[in-house]
Structure formats: C-alpha cells, structure tokens
C-alpha positions, 0 to 999 in steps of 0.5 A: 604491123606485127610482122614489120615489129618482128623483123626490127626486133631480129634486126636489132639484136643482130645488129647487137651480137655482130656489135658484142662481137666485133667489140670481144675481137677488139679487146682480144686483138688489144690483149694480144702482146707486142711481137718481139723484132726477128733475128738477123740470119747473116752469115753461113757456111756449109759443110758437105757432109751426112749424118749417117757418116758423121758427127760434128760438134760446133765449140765457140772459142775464147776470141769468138771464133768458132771451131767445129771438130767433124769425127767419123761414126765408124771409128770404135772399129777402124782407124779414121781422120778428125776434122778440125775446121775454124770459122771467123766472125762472119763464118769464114774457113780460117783453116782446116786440119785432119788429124789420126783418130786411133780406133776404139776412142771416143771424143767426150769433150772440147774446152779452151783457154787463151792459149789452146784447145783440148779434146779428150778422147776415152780409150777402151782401157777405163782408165786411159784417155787421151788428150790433143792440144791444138794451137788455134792459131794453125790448127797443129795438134799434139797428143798425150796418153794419160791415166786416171786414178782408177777405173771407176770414175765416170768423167761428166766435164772438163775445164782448162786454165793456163795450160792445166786441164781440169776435171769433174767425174763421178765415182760411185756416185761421190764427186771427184775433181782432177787436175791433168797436166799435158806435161804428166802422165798421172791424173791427180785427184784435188783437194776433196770436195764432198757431195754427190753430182746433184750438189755440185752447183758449179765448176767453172773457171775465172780467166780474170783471177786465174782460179778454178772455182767449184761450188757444191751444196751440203746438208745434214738433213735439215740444214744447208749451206753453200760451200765454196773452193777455189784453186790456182793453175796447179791445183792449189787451193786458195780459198774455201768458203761456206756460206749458211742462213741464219734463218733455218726455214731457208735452205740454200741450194746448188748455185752460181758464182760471179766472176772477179776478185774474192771481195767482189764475188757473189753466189746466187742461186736458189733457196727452198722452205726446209727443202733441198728439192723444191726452190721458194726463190733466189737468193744472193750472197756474198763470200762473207756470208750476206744473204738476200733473199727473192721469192718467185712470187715477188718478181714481176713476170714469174707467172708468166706463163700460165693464164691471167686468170691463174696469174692472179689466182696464184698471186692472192693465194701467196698474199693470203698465206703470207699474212698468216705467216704460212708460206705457200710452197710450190714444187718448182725445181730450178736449173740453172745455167752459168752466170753472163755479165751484164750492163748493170752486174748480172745476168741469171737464167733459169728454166723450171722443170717437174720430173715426170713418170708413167705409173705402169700397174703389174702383177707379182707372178708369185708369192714375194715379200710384198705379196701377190700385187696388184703393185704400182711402179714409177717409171721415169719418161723424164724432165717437162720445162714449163718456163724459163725466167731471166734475173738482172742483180746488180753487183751488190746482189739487188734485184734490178728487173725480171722477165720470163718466157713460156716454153712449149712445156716439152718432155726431155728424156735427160736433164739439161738446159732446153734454151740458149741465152745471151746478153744482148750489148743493149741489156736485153737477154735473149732466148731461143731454142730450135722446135723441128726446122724452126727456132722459137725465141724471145728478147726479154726486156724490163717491165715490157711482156713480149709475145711468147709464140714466136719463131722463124725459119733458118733461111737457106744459102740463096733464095731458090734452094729448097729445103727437102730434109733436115735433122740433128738441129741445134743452136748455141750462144756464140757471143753477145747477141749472136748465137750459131744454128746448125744442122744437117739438111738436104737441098735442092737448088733451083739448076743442078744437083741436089746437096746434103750438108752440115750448116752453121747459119749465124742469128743475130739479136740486135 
C-alpha cells in the first residue's frame, strides 16, 4: 500500500511539473511578438566584376533611377576608364558610358539635381579638384578643373542645385561652406557659418523653394541655440535664423529642417539637461522660434529595446524623479538621419549610439611631468548602436505615433548611420540594415510592437545558383518602400562556369 502511495505521489507531481511546464511554454509562445511581413526581392542586375579590381558606388537619382559609377582600384598610378551605368525601376541598363580617369584622382562624392549629375574627383594638388557633369538622359559627360580657396580645407559633402554645386569641408577643424560654379574656375567661400563639424546639424537643399539650407548648433558654454541660413542658387543669402529656449535647463542640439516655405518649415532635433553631449529628448520648432519639447521617456516604445523587467525599472525611476522635480539624465547621444515626408507631416529617424573605449594601462619609461605611471590612456574602438526609434510629427511639430527597433548593439569603427530607412506609401517606416549575407529589418508601425529578430537572404538570380562567396554588402533606400541591395558574390549555377559579379537586388516593403 505504501509502495502503491509512493508511486501516485511520483506520479502526481509529474503530471504536475510537465503541466507548469507546458503552461510556462504557452505564456512565452504568447509573449513572443508578431513577426513583420518579408520584403519582396523583385527585380536584379548583375555586373560582372571583382572586388579586388574594382570599386562600385550605387547613387539613387532624382527620378528614381539609379546610377552605379564602376572606378578602378589602380587608378592613383596609372591612366583608367570609369563606368558610369544607369538602371530603370526595375533594374534595367538605360545606358553605359566610360569616361578618362586621369591618374592620381580620386572620386570623393556623387550628387544630382533635376538637371545632372556631378562626381567630383580630388587631385594630388590639394587644391585642385575636378568636376564631371553628366547628362542623365545620355550618359555624356563634361569636365572642369577647379581650385579651392586654400589647401587646407578637408572636404566632408557635396550639394547641388539648378546647376550650382555646393560644399562643406573643414579647416582646422572650423566649418566652410563653398559655392562651385562649372562655369568658374574659383571656389568661393559663402557667407560664414560659424562652429565646428560637430554642430553642423544639416546641410541640405530644398528643390521646393530652390535654397541651400545649413543649420548649425552654437553655444557659449552654458546656453544654446539653433542657427539657421538660407541661401539661393548663387549663394546668395535670403534668410538667417536663430531659434533659443526661453527655459535654460533645455539646451537645444544639432537638428533637422523640414522641406517647404519659411512659414511652414519646421526644425526638429534633439534637446539636452544643461548639456550639449547627452540628448533628454526631441524637440520641435519653428523659424519663429516655437518650441515643443518630447522627452525619450515619454514615447511609447523608446525602451524598447532592453527587457520588460528593465522597461518598467527605467520607467518608475523617471516617474519618481520627475515628482520630485529632478530630471532623470541618461547618456543617450542621438544621430540623427535627413527628415522624410510623411502622410501625415514627417517622419524623424534616429539611432542612439555610446562611444566606446579600451582602457589600456602603460608605464612611463621615464621621469616626465606626470611622473613614473602606472597611467591609464583611453583608447577609442568606436561607436555601439543600441536601438534606433522613428517619430511621426505632423506639420505643426505635434507628435502623432513613435516606434523603435533593437539593433544588434554592434561596435562601428567611424560615426555614421547603421540602418536605411524609408517611408512606406501606407505610413509605415521601414528599417533595415545587411548583417553578413543577411538583411535585418523591420516595418515599424503605431501603437503595434513588432519582432526585433528578423532577417532574410538575398536571393540569387535563378533558383539552382549557389552562393559560394560573398563580401563588401551594403543596402540603400532608393524610394518609398523600396530599397537597393548589392554586393560582390561568387556564384556557381547549376551547369556552366562559375561567375564573380557585383549585384543590385531590389527589397520591396510593401
């Protein structure tokens, strides 16, 4: 009987483990977020070509087309062809043009305007540079030799409007912006705008008012604002603007400018707690100087990206010291990418990043000012993204809806965005960025929190090819919902030789 007793008794809190156990799978299976639709992969090309030969540069242009500008690894000792090749929507060659690569030139960046496209290359004379227009309709390019104010400006992006190229570099670490006109040899330094590369919020160009618009964040050390200048076709400048908070806790930071007519535009960027390094949240503004402010720990999904446990942690803490009227500061640094239109206004995407170093110890060999260490020297290995988060204003600067997506909290040698994003025709905002041969995305949407982990291969031309290798993988947002993959990747198909070549695959988010 006892024995009988005993065997129930194990039975029973079998029966009652395997139940706990089933019902712990059953919440988690619960929990686990909705998974959000795969891209289309429609349309590819392919470029014979190999990465240890040559460099290509994929550069959506104005009509939605796309230009992919092929150049030789060779060319800073010997005389090479470029390639310049543009596809159609649906990846189809339009033309293909070569043109005289002069040795010891370098092409530094690619921009259009409705009327062409401008490559410019560096020379080995610092201040040197040529120019090649391109006519998109044909492919026919001109150039022109032009010469910089000195040598000493280090050049960091490029612009153009109505047939005017425009320009930002640094010298001695103090911004310069120059007008470049094909029609004139002189590169001409604008109207100045004072600070350093890291307060230059934006320099952008407004097809729709037809101005070149720089906004740059000053301070004096313990206030800030926002400065504003706007320029024509010729450098000319129509309108400079500041924008300061009445509150001097609230130091507004580097931001972005909304598209349209001065009444209607809008800057929205970040804002910090008597910091200029460290953002507290978002604001929005406009030119005559109306502010709105957003703190992070007032959108929805900010906290996304760490664990409920944690979300709600962070979340008290906030509440608690905002009763007592002590903001909670955390070290969140914001970048911030270029402002999309949006269905119901705009559109901001952000990625928060930290800074990270290697503390690496040495001893001085010596006596020196400091003495004979043990020292500590901070090394930089660069930039870690935690998370990205997209917020929709309307044109009035009022928040409508806010999401996020968890990055794989990667360390990136140089600051720079990680993710491309787009505008989806329905609203949505779509992220995606390649991991290897892989691309991790997510379609982000109101008030619904979507899965973080999601990724899919870019398919290959026919079903029976096999990848063997593949490197140098990048992505960029080409238009609406649809973005460009490309690569270099070796492939075996099922009968015949095997092919090395440079790919574009379209991912469509639909």
């Amino acid at each position: 009987m006892s024995l009988l007793i005993r065997s129930i008794t194990k039975w029973s809190l079998f029966l009652a483990c395997w139940s706990i156990c089933l019902s712990s799978q059953a919440q988690k299976k619960h929990k686990e977020k909705e998974k959000p639709a795969a891209p289309a992969q429609t349309f590819r090309a392919e470029l014979k070509s190999d990465s240890y030969e040559e460099d290509h540069l994929v550069q959506p242009l104005p009509d939605s087309t796309l230009l992919v500008i092929t150049t030789k690894r060779s060319t800073w000792f010997s005389k090479e062809d470029f390639v310049l090749t543009k596809f159609s929507k649906r990846l189809e060659q339009v033309w293909s043009t070569k043109h005289e690569q002069l040795n010891g030139t370098s092409l530094e960046y690619v921009t259009a305007d409705q009327q062409n496209i401008y490559l410019l290359f560096s020379t080995r004379e610092l201040k040197k540079l040529m120019l090649y227009k391109v006519d998109p309709a044909t492919g026919a390019a001109f150039y022109s030799e032009h010469k910089l104010p000195t040598a000493y400006i280090d050049l960091r992006d490029m612009k153009a409007l109505d047939g005017q190229v425009f320009l930002y570099g640094l010298e001695h670490m103090k911004l310069n912006m120059l007008h470049l006109n094909p029609a004139e040899e002189e590169i001409r330094l604008l109207p100045a705008v004072f600070g350093t590369e890291d307060d230059l919020g934006e320099f952008r160009v407004d097809t729709l008012t037809k101005t070149v618009e720089f906004v740059v964040g000053e301070t004096n050390g313990w206030r800030s604002r926002v400065q504003t200048k706007r320029m024509t076709s010729l450098g000319e400048v129509v309108g400079t603007y500041f924008l300061q908070p009445r509150d001097i806790d609230n130091n507004l930071q580097p931001a972005r400018l909304t598209p349209g007519d001065t009444l209607s535009k809008l800057l929205i960027g970040t804002f910090g707690y008597r910091t200029t390094i460290f953002s507290k949240g978002l604001f929005t503004g406009d030119l005559a100087g109306n502010l709105k402010y957003y703190e992070f720990s007032q959108l929805k999904h900010f906290f996304e990206y760490t664990t409920p446990g944690r979300q709600k942690r962070l979340r008290e803490k906030f509440a608690k010291r905002e009763a007592k009227g002590k903001p909670m500061i955390l070290r969140y640094r914001l970048l911030l990418h270029p402002l999309m239109p949006h269905p119901q206004g705009y559109a901001l995407v952000g990625e928060i990043y930290y800074p990270q170093y290697n503390n690496n110890g040495y001893t001085s060999p010596g006596p020196s000012d400091f003495g004979n260490g043990p020292f500590t020297r901070r090394v930089s290995e660069g930039f870690r993204f935690s998370h990205a988060i997209a917020c929709v204003f309307d044109r009035q600067g009022n928040l409508i809806w806010d999401n996020a997506f968890k990055l794989q909290n990667k360390t990136y040698p140089v600051l720079a965005p990680t993710i491309e994003a787009g505008v989806m025709p329905n609203g949505h905002i779509a992220m995606v960025y390649p991991e290897d041969e892989f691309l991790r995305f997510k379609t982000l949407q109101p008030n619904v929190s979507l899965s973080n982990e999601e990724k899919v291969e870019v398919r290959l031309q026919e079903e029976t090819d096999k990848k063997v290798t593949s490197n140098n993988e990048g992505i960029v947002h080409w238009y609406g919902g649809n973005f460009v993959a490309f690569g270099f990747q070796r492939i075996r198909p099922a009968a015949g030789d095997a092919r090395t070549v440079f790919y574009l695959q379209n991912v469509v988010f639909e």
